[in-house]
LOLUMSE-143445 format. One record per atom (N, C-alpha, C): residue in one letter; atom name; x, y, z. Coordinates in pm, whole numbers, plus 50000, padded with zeros to 5 digits. Layout:
% residues N
+---------+-------+-------+-------+-------+
: residuo : atomo :     X :     Y :     Z :
+---------+-------+-------+-------+-------+
:       A :    CA :     X :     Y :     Z :
...
+---------+-------+-------+-------+-------+
END
This chain:
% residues 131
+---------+-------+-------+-------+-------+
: residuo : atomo :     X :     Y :     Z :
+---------+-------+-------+-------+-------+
:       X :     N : 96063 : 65401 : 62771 :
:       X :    CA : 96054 : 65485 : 62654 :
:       X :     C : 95920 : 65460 : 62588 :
:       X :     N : 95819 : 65506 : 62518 :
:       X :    CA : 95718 : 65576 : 62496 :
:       X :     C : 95740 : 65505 : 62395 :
:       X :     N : 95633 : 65375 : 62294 :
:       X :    CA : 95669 : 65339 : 62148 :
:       X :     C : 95662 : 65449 : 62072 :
:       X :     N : 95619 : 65535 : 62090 :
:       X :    CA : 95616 : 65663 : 61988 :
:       X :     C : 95734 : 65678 : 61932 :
:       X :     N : 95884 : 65701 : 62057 :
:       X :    CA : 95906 : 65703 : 62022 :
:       X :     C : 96039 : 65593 : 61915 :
:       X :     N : 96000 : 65510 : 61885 :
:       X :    CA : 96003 : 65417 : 61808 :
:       X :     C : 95922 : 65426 : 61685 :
:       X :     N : 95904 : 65464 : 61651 :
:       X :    CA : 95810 : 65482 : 61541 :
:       X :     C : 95914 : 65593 : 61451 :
:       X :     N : 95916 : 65534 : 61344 :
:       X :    CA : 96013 : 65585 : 61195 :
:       X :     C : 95949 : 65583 : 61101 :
:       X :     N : 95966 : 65662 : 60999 :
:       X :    CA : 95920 : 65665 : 60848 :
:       X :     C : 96029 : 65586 : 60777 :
:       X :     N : 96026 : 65513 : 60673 :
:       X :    CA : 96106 : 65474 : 60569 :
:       X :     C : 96019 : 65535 : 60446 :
:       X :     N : 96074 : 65487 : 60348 :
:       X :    CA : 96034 : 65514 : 60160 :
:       X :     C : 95860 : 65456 : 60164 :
:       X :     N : 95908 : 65314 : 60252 :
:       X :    CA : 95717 : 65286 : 60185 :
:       X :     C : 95643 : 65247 : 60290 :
:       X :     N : 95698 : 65347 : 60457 :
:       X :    CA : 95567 : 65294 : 60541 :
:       X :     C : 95654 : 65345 : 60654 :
:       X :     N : 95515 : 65369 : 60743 :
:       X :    CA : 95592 : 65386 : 60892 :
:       X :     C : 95634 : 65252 : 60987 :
:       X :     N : 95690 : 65237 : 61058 :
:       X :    CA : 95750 : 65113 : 61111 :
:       X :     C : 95747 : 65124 : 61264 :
:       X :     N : 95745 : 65061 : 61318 :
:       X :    CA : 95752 : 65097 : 61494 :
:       X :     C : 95874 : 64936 : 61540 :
:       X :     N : 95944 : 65015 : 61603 :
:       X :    CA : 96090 : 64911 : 61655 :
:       X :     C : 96021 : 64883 : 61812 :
:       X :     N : 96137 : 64809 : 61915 :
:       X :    CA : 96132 : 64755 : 61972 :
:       X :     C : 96241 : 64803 : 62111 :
:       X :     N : 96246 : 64839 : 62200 :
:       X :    CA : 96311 : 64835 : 62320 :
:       X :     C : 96417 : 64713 : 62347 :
:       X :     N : 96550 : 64704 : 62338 :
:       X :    CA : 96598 : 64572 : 62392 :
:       X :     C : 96695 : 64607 : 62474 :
:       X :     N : 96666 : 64644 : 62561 :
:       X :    CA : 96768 : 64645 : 62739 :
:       X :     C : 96812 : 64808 : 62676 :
:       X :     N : 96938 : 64880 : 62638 :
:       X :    CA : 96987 : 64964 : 62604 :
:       X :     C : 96977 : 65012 : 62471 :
:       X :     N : 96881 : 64956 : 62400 :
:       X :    CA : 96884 : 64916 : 62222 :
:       X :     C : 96792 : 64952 : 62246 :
:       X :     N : 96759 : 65040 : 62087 :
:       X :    CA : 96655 : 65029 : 61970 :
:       X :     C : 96692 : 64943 : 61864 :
:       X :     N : 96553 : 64847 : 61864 :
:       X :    CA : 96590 : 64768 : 61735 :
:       X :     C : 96472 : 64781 : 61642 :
:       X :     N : 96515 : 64782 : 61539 :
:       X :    CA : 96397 : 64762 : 61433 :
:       X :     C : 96461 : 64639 : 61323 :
:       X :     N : 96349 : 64552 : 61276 :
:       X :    CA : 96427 : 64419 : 61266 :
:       X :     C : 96297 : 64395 : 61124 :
:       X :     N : 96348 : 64331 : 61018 :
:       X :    CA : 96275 : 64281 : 60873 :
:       X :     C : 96179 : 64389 : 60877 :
:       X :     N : 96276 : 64490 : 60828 :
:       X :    CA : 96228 : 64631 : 60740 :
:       X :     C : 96220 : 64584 : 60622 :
:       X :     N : 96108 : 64561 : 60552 :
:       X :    CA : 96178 : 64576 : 60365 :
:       X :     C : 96204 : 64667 : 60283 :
:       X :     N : 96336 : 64624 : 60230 :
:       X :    CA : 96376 : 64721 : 60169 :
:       X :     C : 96377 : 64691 : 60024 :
:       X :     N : 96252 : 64634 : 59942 :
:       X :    CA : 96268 : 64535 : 59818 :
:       X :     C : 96129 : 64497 : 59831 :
:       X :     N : 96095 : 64465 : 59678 :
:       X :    CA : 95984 : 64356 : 59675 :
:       X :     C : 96028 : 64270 : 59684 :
:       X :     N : 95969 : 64129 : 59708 :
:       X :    CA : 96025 : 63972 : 59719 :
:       X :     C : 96047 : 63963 : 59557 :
:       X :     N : 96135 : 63876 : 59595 :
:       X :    CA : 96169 : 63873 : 59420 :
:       X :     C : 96192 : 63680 : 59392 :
:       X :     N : 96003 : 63710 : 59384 :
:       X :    CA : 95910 : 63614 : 59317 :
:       X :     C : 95924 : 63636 : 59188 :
:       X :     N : 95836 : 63496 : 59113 :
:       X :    CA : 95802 : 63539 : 58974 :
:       X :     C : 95915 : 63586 : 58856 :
:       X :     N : 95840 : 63676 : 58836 :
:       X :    CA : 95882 : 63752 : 58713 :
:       X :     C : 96023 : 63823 : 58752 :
:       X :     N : 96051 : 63884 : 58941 :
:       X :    CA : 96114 : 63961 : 58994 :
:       X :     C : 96247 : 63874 : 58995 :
:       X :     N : 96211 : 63713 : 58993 :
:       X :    CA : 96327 : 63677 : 59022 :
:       X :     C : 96435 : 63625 : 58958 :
:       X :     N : 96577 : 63701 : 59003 :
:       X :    CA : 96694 : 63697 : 58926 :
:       X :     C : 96697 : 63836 : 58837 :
:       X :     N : 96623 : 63928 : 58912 :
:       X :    CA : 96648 : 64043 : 58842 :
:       X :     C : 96635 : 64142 : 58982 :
:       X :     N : 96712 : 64241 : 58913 :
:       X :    CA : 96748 : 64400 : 58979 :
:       X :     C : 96638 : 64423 : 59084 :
:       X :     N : 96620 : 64429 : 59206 :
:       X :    CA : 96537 : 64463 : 59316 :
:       X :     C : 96429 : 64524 : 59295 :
:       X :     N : 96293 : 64536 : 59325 :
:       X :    CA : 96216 : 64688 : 59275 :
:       X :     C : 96207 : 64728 : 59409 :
:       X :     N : 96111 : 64822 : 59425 :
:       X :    CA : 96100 : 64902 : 59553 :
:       X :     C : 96018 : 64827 : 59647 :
:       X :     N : 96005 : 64828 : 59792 :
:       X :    CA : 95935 : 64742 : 59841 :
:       X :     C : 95788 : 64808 : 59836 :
:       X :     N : 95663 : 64721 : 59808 :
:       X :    CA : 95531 : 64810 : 59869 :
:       X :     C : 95493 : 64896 : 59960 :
:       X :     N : 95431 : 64995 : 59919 :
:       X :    CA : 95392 : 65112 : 60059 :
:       X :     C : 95318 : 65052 : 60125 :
:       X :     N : 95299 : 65020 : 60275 :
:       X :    CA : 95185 : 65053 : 60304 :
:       X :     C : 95176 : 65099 : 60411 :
:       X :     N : 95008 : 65089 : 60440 :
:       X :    CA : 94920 : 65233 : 60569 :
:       X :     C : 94944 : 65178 : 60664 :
:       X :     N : 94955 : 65294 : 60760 :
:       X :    CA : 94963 : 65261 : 60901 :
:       X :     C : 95079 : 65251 : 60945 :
:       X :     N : 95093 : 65137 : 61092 :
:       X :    CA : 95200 : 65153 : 61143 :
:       X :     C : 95261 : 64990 : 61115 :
:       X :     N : 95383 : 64938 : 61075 :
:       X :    CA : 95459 : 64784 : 61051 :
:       X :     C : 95505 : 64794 : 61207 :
:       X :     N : 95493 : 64712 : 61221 :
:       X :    CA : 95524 : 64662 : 61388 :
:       X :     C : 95709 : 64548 : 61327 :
:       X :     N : 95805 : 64599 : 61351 :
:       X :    CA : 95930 : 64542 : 61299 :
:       X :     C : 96014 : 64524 : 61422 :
:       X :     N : 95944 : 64418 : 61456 :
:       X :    CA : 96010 : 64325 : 61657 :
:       X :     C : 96083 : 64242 : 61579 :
:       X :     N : 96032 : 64130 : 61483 :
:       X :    CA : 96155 : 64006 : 61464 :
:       X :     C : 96203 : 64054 : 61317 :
:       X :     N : 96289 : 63978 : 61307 :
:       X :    CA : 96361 : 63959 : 61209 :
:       X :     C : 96288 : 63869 : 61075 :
:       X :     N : 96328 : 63932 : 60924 :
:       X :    CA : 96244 : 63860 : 60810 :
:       X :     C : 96345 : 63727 : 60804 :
:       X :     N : 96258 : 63647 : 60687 :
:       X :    CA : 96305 : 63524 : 60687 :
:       X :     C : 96463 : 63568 : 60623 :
:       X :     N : 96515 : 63400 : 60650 :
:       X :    CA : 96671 : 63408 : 60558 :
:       X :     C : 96601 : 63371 : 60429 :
:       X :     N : 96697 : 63389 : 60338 :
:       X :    CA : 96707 : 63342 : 60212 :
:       X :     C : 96699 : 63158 : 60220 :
:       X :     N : 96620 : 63117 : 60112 :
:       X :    CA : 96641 : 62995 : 60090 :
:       X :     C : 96760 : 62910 : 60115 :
:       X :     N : 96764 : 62813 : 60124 :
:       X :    CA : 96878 : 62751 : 60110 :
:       X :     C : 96866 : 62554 : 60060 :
:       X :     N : 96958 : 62548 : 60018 :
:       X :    CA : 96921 : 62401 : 59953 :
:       X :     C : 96946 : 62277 : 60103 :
:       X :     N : 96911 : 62242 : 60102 :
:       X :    CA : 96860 : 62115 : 60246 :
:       X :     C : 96996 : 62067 : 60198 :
:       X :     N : 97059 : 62022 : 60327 :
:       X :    CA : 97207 : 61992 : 60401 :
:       X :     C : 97309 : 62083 : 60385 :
:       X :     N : 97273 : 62198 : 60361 :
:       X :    CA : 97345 : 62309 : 60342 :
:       X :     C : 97421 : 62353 : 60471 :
:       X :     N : 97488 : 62434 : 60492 :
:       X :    CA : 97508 : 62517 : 60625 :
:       X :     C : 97479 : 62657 : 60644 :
:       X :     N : 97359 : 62715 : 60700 :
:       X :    CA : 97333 : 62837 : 60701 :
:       X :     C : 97391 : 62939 : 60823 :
:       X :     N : 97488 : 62958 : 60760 :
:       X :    CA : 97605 : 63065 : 60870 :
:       X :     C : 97533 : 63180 : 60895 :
:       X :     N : 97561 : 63209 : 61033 :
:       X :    CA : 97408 : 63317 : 61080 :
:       X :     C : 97313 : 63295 : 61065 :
:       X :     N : 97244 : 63174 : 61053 :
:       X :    CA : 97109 : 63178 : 61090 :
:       X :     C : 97078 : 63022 : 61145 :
:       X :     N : 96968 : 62989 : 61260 :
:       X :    CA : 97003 : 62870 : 61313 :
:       X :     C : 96847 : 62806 : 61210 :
:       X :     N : 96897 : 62646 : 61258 :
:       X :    CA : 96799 : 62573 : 61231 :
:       X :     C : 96612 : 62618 : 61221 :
:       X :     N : 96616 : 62705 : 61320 :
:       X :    CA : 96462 : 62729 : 61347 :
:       X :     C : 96447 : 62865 : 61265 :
:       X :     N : 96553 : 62917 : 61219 :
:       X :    CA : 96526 : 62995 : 61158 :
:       X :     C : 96447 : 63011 : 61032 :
:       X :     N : 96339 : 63116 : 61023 :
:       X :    CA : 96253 : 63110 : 60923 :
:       X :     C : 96310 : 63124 : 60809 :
:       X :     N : 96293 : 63088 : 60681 :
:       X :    CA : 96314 : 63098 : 60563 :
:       X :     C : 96233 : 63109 : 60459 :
:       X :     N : 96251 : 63191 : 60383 :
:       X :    CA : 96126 : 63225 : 60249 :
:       X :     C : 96199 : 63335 : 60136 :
:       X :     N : 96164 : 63334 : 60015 :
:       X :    CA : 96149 : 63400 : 59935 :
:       X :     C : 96126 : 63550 : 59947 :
:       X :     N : 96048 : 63587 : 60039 :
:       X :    CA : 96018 : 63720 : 60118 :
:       X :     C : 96121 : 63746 : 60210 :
:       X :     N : 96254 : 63796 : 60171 :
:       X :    CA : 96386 : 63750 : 60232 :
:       X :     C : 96431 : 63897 : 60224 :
:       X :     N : 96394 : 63980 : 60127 :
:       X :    CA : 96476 : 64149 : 60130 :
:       X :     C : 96460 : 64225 : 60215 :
:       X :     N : 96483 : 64226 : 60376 :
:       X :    CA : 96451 : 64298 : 60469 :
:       X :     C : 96592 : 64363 : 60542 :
:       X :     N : 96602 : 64461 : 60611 :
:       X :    CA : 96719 : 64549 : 60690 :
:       X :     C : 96694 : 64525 : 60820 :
:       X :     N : 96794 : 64527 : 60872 :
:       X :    CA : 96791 : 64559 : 61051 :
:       X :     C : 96854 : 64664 : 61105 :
:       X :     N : 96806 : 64717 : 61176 :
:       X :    CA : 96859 : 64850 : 61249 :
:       X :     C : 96862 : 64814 : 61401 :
:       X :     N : 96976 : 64876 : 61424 :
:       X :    CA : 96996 : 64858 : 61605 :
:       X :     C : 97052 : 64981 : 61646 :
:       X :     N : 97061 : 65028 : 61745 :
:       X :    CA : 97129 : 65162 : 61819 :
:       X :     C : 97122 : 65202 : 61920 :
:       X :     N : 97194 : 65239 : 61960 :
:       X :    CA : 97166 : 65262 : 62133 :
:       X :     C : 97041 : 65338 : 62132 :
:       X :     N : 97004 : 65296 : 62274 :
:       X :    CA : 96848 : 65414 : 62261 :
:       X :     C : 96846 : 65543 : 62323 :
:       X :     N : 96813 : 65629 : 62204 :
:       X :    CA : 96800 : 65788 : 62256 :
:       X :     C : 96661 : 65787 : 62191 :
:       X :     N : 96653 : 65870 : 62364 :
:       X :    CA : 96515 : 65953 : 62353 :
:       X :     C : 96471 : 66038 : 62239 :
:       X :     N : 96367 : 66068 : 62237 :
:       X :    CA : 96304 : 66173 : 62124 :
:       X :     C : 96353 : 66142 : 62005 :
:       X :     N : 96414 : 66064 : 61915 :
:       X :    CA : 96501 : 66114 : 61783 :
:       X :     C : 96522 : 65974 : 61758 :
:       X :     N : 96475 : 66013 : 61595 :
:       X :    CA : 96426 : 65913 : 61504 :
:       X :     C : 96591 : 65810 : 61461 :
:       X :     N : 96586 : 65744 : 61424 :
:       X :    CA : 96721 : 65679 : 61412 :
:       X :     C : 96810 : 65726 : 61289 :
:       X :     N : 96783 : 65822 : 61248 :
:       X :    CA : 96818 : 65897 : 61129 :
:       X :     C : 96849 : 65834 : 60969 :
:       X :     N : 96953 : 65802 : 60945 :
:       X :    CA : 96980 : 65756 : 60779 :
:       X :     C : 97068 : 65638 : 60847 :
:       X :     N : 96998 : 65494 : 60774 :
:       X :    CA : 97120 : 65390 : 60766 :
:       X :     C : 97191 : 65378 : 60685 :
:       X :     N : 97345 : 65325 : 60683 :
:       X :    CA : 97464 : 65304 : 60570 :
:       X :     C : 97473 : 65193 : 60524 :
:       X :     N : 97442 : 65091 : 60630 :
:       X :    CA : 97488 : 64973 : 60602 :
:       X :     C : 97418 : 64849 : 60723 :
:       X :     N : 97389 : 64762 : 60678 :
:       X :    CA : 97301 : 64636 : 60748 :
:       X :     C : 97294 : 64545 : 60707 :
:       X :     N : 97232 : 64434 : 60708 :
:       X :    CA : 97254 : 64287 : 60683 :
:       X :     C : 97114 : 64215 : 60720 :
:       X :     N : 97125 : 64116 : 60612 :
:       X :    CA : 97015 : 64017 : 60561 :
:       X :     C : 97015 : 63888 : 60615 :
:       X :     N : 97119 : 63887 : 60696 :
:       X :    CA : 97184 : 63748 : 60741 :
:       X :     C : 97124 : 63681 : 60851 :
:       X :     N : 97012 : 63778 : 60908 :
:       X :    CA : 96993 : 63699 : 61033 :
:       X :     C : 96998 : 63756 : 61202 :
:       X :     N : 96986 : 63701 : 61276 :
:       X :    CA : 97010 : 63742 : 61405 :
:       X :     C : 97159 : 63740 : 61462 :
:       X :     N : 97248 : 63652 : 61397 :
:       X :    CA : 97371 : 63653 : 61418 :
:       X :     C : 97458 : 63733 : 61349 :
:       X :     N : 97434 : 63779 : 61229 :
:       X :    CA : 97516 : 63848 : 61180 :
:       X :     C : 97559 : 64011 : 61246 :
:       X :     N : 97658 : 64032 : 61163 :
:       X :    CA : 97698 : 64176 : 61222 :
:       X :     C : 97783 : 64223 : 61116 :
:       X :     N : 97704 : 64316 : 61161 :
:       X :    CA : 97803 : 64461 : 61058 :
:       X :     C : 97883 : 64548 : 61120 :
:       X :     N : 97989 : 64583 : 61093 :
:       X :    CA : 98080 : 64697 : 61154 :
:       X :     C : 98105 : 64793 : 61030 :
:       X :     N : 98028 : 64901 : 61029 :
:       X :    CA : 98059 : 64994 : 60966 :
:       X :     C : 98179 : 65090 : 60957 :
:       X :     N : 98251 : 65062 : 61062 :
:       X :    CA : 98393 : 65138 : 61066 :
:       X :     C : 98476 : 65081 : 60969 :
:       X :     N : 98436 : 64964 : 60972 :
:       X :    CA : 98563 : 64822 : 60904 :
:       X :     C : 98483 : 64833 : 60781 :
:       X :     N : 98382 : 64879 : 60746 :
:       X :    CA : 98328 : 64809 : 60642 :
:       X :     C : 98294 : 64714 : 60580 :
:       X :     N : 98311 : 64587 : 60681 :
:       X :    CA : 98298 : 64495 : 60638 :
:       X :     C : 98154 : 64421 : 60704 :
:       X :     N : 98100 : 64287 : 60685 :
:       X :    CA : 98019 : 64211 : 60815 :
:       X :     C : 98082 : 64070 : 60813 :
:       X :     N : 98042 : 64008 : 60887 :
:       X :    CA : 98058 : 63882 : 60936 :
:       X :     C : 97954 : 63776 : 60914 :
:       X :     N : 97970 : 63676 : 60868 :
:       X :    CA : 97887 : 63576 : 60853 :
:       X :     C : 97844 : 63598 : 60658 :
:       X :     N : 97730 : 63585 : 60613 :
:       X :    CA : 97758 : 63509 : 60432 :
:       X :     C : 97654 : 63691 : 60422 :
:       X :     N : 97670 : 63765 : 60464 :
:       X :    CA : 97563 : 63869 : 60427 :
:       X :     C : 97666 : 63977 : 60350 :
:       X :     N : 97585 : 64111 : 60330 :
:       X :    CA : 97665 : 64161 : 60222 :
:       X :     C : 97577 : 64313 : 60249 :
:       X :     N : 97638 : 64430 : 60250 :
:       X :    CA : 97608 : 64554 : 60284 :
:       X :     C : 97459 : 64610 : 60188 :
:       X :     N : 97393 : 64664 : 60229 :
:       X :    CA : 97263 : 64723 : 60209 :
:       X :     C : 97298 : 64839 : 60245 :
:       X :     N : 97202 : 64949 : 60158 :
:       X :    CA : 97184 : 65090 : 60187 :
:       X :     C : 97049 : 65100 : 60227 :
:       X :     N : 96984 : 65168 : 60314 :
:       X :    CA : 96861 : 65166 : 60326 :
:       X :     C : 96839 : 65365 : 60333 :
:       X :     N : 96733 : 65403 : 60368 :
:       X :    CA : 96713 : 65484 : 60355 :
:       X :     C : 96551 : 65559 : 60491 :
+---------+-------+-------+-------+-------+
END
């Protein structure tokens, strides 16, 4: 498949996903500014636009966590930072056609999962709307 077509618009930038065996993935989309500073402990803002194309192969960091903690869905090597508000998208891969509108996704990591039928996910994450 052609990265082209992999390549999506969101709200603040174009993004280009990734091929994985039968999958399209697109992985630490942000959907948020980091919520540093002034941002943090308050209401999300929008994430920054920017130019060009975001190359979105891995996954953004997890959320902090306090040392001896247990971080469910996400392993030891897993990155962690403050710069933590990102979406993942997966889908089977069809040709030509953009991955259309997401409902629901998760912050949790490479392990987590969402089942949108159930409405629910698995592991400490919690439903996102993206757009």
């Amino acid at each position: 498949m052609p990265n082209s077509d992999l390549i999506v618009s969101t709200t603040a930038g174009r993004v280009r996903g990734a091929l994985r065996g039968s999958l399209q993935a697109w992985r630490g989309i942000p959907y948020a500014a980091p919520p540093v500073g002034q941002l943090r402990f308050r209401a999300p803002r929008p994430a920054e636009p920017w130019d060009g194309v975001r190359e979105t192969v891995d996954f953004g960091n997890a959320p902090p966590q306090a040392p001896g903690t247990t971080e469910l869905g996400a392993g030891k090597r897993t990155p962690t930072g403050e710069d933590c508000l990102t979406i993942n998208v997966t889908r089977k891969a069809q040709h030509g056609s953009s991955p259309g509108r997401s409902s629901y996704g998760s912050t949790a990591g490479p392990t987590a999962s969402a089942h949108p039928a159930r409405g629910r996910t698995t592991g400490r994450s919690s439903p996102r709307t993206a757009t």
